[in-house]
VOGU-3710 file (C-alpha; in Angstrom, 3 decimals, decimal comma):
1> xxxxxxxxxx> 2,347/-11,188/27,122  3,901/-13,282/24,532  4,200/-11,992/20,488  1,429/-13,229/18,487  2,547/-14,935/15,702  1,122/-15,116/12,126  1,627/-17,072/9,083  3,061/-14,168/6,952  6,806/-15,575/7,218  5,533/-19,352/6,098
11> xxxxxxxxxx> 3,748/-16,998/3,144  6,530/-14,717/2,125  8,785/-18,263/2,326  6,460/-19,902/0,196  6,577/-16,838/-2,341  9,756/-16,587/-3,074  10,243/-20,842/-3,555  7,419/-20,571/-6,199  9,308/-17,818/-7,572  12,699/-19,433/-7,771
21> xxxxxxxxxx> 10,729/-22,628/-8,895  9,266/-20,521/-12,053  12,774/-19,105/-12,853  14,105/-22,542/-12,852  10,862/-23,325/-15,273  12,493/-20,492/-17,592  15,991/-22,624/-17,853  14,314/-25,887/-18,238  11,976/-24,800/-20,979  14,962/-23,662/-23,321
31> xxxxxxxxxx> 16,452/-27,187/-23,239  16,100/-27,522/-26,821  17,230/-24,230/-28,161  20,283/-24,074/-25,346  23,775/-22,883/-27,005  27,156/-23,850/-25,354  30,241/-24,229/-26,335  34,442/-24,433/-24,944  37,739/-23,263/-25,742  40,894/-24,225/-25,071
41> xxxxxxxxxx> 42,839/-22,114/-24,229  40,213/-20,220/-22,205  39,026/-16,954/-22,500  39,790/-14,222/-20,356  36,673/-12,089/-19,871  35,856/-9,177/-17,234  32,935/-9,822/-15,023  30,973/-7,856/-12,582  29,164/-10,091/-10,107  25,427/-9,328/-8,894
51> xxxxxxxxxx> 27,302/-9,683/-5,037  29,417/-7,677/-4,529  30,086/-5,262/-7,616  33,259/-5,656/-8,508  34,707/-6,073/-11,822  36,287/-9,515/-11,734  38,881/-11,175/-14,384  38,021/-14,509/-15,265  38,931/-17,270/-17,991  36,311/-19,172/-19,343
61> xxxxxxxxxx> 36,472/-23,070/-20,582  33,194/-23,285/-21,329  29,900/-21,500/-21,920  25,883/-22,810/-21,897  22,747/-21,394/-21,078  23,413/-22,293/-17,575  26,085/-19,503/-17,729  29,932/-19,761/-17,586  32,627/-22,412/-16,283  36,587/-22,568/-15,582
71> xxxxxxxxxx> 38,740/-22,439/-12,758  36,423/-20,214/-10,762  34,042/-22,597/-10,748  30,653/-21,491/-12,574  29,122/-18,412/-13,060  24,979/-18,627/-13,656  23,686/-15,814/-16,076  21,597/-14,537/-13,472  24,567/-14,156/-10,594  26,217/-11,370/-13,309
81> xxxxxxxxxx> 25,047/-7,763/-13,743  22,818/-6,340/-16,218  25,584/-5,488/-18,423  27,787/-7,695/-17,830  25,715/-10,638/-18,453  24,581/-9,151/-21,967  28,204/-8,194/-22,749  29,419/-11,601/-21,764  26,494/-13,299/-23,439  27,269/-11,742/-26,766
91> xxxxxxxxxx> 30,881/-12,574/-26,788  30,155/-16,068/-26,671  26,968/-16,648/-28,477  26,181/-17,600/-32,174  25,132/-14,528/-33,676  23,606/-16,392/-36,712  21,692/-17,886/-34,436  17,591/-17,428/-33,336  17,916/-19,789/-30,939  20,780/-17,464/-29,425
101> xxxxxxxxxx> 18,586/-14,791/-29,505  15,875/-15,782/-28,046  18,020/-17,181/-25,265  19,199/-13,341/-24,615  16,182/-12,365/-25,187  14,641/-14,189/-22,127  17,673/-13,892/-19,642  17,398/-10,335/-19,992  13,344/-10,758/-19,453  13,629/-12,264/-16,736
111> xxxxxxxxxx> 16,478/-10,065/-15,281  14,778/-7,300/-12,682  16,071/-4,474/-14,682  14,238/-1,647/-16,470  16,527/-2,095/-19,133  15,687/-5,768/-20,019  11,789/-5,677/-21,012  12,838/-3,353/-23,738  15,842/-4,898/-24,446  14,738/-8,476/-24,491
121> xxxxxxxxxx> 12,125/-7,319/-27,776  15,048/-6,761/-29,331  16,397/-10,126/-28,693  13,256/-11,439/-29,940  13,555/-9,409/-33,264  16,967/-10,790/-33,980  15,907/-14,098/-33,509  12,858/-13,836/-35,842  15,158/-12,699/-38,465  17,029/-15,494/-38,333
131> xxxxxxxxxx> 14,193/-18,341/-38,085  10,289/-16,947/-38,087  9,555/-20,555/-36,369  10,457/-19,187/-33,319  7,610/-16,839/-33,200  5,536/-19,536/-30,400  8,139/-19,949/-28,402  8,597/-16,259/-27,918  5,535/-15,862/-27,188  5,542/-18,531/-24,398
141> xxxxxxxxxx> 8,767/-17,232/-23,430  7,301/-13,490/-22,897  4,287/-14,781/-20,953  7,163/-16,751/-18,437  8,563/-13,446/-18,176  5,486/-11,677/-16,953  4,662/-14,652/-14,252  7,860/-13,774/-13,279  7,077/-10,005/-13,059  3,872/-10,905/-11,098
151> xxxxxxxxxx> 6,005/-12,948/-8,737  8,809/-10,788/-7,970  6,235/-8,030/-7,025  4,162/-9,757/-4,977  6,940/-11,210/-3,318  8,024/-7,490/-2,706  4,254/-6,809/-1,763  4,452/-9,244/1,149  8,029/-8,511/2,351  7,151/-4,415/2,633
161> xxxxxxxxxx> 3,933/-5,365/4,742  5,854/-7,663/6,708  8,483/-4,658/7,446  5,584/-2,624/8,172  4,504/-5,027/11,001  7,572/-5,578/11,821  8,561/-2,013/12,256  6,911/-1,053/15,409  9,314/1,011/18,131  12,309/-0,338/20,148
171> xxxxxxxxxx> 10,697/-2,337/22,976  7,525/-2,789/21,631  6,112/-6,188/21,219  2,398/-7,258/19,814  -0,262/-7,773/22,017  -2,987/-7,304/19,292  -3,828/-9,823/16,657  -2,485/-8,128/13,547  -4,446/-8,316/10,431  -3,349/-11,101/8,245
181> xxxxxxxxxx> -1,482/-10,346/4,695  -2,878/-11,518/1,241  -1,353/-13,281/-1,358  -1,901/-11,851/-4,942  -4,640/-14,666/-5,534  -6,333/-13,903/-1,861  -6,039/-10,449/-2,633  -7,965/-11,031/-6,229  -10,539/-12,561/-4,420  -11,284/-10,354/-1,914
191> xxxxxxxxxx> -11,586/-7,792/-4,659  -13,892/-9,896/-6,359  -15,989/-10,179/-3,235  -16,188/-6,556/-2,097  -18,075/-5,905/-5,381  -20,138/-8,566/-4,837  -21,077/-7,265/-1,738  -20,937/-3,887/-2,584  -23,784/-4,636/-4,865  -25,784/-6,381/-2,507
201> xxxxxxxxxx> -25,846/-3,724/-0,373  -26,583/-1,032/-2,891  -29,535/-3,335/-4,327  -31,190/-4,183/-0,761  -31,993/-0,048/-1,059  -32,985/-0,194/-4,249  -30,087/0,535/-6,375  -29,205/-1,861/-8,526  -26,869/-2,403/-11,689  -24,545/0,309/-10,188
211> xxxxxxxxxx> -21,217/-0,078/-11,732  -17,757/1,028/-9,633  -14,847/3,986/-10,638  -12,000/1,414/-9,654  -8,744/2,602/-8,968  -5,947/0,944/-7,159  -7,432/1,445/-3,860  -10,823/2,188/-4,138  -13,999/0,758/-5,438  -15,984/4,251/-6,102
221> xxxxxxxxxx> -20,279/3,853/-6,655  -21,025/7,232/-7,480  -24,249/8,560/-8,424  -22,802/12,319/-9,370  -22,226/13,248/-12,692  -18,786/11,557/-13,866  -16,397/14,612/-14,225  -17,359/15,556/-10,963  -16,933/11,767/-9,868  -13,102/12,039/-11,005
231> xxxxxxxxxx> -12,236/14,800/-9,253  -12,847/13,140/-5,927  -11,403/10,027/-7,084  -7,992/11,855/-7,265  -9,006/13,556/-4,198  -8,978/10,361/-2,096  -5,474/8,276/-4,172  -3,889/11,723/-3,141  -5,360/11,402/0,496  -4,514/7,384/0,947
241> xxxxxxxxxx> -0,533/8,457/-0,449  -0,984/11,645/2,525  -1,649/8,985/5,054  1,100/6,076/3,971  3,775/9,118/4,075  2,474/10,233/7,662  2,783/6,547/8,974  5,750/5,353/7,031  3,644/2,947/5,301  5,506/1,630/1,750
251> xxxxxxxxxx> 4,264/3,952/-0,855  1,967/1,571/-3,177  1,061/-0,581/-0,963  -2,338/-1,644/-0,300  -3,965/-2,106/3,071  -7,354/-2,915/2,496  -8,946/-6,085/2,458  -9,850/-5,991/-1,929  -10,453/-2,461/-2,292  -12,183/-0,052/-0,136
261> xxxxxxxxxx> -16,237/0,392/-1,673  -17,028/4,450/-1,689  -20,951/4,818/-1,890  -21,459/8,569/-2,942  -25,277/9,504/-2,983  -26,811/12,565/-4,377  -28,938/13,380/-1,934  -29,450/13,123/1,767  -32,678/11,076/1,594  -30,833/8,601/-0,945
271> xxxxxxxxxx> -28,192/8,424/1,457  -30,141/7,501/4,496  -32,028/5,035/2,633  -28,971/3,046/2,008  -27,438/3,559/5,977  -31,249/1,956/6,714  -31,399/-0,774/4,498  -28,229/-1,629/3,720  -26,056/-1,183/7,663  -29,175/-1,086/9,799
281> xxxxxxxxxx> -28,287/2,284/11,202  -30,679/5,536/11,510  -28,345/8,435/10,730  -28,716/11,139/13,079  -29,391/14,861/11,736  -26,416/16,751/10,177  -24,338/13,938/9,197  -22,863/14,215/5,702  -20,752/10,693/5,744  -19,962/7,337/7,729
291> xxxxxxxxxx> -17,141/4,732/7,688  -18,507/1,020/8,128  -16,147/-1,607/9,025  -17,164/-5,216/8,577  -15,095/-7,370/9,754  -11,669/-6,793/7,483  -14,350/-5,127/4,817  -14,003/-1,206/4,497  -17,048/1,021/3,231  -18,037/4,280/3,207
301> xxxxxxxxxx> -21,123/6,050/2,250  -21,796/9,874/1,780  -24,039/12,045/-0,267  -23,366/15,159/-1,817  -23,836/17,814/0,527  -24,585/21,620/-0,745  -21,101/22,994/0,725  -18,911/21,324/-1,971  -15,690/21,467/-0,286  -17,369/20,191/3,192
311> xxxxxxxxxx> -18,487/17,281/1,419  -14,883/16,567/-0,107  -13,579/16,759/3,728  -16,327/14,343/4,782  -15,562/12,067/2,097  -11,688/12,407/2,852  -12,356/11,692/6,733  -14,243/9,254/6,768  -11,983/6,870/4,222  -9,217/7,821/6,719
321> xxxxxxxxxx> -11,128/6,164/9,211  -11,089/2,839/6,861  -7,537/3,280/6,431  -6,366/3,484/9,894  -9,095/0,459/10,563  -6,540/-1,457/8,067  -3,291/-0,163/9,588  -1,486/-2,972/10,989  -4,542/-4,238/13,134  -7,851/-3,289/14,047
331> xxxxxxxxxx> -7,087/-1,855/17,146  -7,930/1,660/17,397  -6,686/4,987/18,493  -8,413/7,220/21,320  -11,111/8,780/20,181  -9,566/12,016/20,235  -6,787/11,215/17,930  -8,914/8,838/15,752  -11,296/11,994/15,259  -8,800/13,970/15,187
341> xxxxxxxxxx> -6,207/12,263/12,828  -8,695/12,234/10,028  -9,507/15,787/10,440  -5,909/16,485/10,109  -5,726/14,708/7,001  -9,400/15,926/5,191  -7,541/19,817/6,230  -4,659/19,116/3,909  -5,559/16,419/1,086  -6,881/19,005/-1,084
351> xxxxxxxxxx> -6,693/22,890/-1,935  -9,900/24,986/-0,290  -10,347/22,157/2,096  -12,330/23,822/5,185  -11,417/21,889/8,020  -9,114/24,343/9,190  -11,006/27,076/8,876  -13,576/25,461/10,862  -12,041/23,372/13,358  -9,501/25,740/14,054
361> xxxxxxxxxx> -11,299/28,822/15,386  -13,457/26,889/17,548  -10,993/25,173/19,228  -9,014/27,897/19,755  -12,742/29,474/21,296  -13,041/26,394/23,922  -9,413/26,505/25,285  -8,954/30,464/25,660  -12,634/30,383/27,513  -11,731/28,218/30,000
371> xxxxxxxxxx> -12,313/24,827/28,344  -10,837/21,571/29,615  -8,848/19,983/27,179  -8,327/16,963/29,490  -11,818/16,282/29,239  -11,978/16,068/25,436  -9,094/13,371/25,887  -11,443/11,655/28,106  -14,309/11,381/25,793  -15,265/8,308/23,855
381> xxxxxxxxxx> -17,412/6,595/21,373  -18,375/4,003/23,873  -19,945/5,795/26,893  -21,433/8,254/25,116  -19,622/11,412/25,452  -18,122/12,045/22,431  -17,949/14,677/20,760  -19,124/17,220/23,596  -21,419/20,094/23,039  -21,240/21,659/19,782
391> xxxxxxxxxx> -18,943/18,542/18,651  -16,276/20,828/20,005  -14,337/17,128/20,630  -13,326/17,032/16,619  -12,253/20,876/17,193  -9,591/19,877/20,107  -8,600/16,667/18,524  -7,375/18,426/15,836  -5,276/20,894/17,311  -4,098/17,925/19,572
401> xxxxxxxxxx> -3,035/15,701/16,649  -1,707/19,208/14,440  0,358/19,729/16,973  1,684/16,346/17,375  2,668/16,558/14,094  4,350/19,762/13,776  6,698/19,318/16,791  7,307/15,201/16,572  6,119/13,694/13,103  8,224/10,593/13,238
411> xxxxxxxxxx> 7,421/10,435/17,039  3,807/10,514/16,367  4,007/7,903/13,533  5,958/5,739/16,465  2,652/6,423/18,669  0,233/5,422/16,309  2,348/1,748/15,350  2,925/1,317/18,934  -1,004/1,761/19,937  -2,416/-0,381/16,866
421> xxxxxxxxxx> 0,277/-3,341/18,016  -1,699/-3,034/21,125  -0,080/-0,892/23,876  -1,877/1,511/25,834  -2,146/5,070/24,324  -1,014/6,869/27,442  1,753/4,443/27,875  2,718/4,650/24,489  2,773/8,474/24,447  5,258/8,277/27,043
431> xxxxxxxxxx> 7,227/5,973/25,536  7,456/6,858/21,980  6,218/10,368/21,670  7,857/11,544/25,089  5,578/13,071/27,112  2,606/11,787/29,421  -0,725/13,071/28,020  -0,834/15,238/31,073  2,062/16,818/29,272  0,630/16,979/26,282
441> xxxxxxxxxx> -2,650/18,574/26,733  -0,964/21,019/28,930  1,242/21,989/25,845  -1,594/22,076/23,498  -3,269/24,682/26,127  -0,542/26,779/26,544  0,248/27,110/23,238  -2,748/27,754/21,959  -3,444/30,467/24,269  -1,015/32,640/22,461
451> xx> -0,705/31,036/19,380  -3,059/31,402/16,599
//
């Protein structure tokens, strides 16, 4: 089957033109203040190009806010290092200048180094001193600089998703429709209308005016007290950077559609009411949390159980389930390892959590009674049989996808890709984990029948 192409290389394209186009702007705009000058003879200078690093002797004939000219050719500001370009900028400009120094000032703005935002206010200073006039045309000048800032990281936004996607294993092409990547306006939007719809959903149970704990990932509607509230708003930006480092994903970057709405009730009957009314679904006894996927939309709704620290894991696994819904495409794992995966990650996102203690000792129970492991693999949400009797399926899928981890973390991470690009999961185990799943749940028994 053929790759299924998407329109994130026209987008990234189109980025970094509109980013060139507003550095151009930057140039343009300084027609009036622009310094130059010549010499004859020239003067030697040492450069260091942006290129390739080296320190390069040149002599220069002439010097504007384009940059430098002579026998070389020309030099633009922006193809000389940091340093360099200050160093050589100073040598040649009019000190008594503020149009100098608001030049400097915004080539070292614009310049994507740490040491030019602070650098550049200095700049600005010196060119105050010298003619207070200049004071609006800073300020324009420091507003280019942050459209510039805005550009340069989306356009590193886009490029580290398109890696992502682009990084599956040797061999393995797309057969699944990947989801499609934002730009930083789409992105605004979408953000815009999760809260919209966030509300809607909260007000058709009767909650209305409820205002969100945003963060760079989430969109939390809590109805708990708001220390506690804070607590489990680190809990889940330290589980979504757990997750990216599993899967390789670039740390920062965002894979929801918007933001990711978190509904956290007080009570049980508060949180039924709004799985009724709001998702059309009648929650069946004993369950704390759910993960609803709408389309590219990510939500999740819990209440706070008694157990503290089971609530936290609930809370943790079922955003993991949003997160891998977002992962490259919507395609998802077995049930097993989807289970499984965000049991994994609820066991270790925060201190006390008591998946392990839970999960572990039960399926340790199943396998050294006689249990089929096989048959756990076999389950799924669609005919029914997941997750067993006593839910022992979440128990097995967690030692399956623990142990995946310990002996083959990169290898695992390979699986995962592989499966959400749209190969089969038993081929793909093969193939970029290395073992059938015959293999595998033959491991996980044996191991476990001796192994704590």
């Amino acid at each position: 089957m053929s790759i299924i192409h998407t329109h994130l290389k026209p987008l990234l394209i189109a980025q970094i033109r509109t980013f060139a186009a507003v550095l151009a702007v930057f140039f343009l705009v300084t027609q009036a203040i622009g310094q130059e000058g010549s010499a004859s003879p020239g003067i030697r200078v040492a450069i260091r190009l942006m290129d390739d690093g080296r320190v390069t002797q040149v002599v220069v004939d002439k010097w504007d806010r384009v940059g430098i000219h002579g026998d070389f050719g020309t030099h633009s500001w922006g193809a000389l290092e940091y340093l360099s370009m200050k160093r050589t900028f100073q040598k040649f400009m009019d000190r008594s200048s503020g149009a100098s120094w608001l030049l400097l000032g915004e080539l070292q703005l614009e310049r994507d180094d740490p040491r030019g935002d602070k650098e550049s206010e200095a700049s600005f200073l010196q060119a105050l001193r010298r003619d207070p006039a200049l004071e609006s045309q800073i300020d324009a000048a420091r507003g280019r600089g942050s459209e510039v800032d805005r550009l340069r990281e989306e356009a590193a936004r886009i490029e580290a998703a398109e890696q992502l996607r682009e990084g599956l294993p040797a061999g393995v092409t797309w057969t699944a429709r990947p989801w499609p990547v934002l730009d930083d306006a789409q992105q605004a939007q979408a953000v815009i209308e999760m809260r919209e719809d966030s509300q809607a959903l909260l007000e058709e149970a009767g909650f209305e005016n409820a205002q969100p704990v945003e963060t760079r990932y989430f969109l939390v509607y809590s109805a708990l007290p708001a220390r506690e509230t804070a607590s489990l708003v680190r809990q889940l930006d330290g589980m979504y950077l757990k997750v990216t480092e599993l899967l390789g994903i670039p740390g920062g970057l965002n894979l929801f559609w918007g933001k990711a709405s978190i509904f956290i009730c007080r009570t049980s009957e508060e949180f039924r009411l709004i799985e009724a009314q709001a998702f059309k679904n009648m929650v069946t006894p004993g369950v704390i949390g759910l993960c609803h996927q709408r389309g590219p939309k990510v939500f999740v709704n819990t209440f706070r159980a008694q157990d503290d620290l089971q609530f936290a894991s609930t809370l943790v696994h079922e955003t993991v389930h949003g997160i891998m819904h977002r992962f490259i495409s919507p395609v998802r794992l077995p049930t097993w390892a989807d289970e499984g995966f965000a049991e994994y990650v609820a066991g270790r996102s925060f201190r006390g959590s008591p998946v392990d203690s839970n999960r572990r000792p039960q399926g340790l129970d199943f396998i050294r009674s006689g249990g089929d492991v096989s048959s756990v693999v076999d389950m799924s949400y669609q005919d029914g049989s997941w997750p067993g009797e006593q839910a022992v399926g979440y128990a097995v899928g967690y030692l399956l996808c623990t142990t995946m981890i310990r002996e083959n973390p990169g290898g695992f991470a390979d699986w995962v890709r592989a499966v959400k690009a749209g190969k089969d999961w038993k081929s793909a185990l093969e193939d970029e984990y290395g073992v059938s799943s015959d293999r595998l749940v033959s491991f996980v028994r044996q191991w476990h029948l001796t192994n704590d």
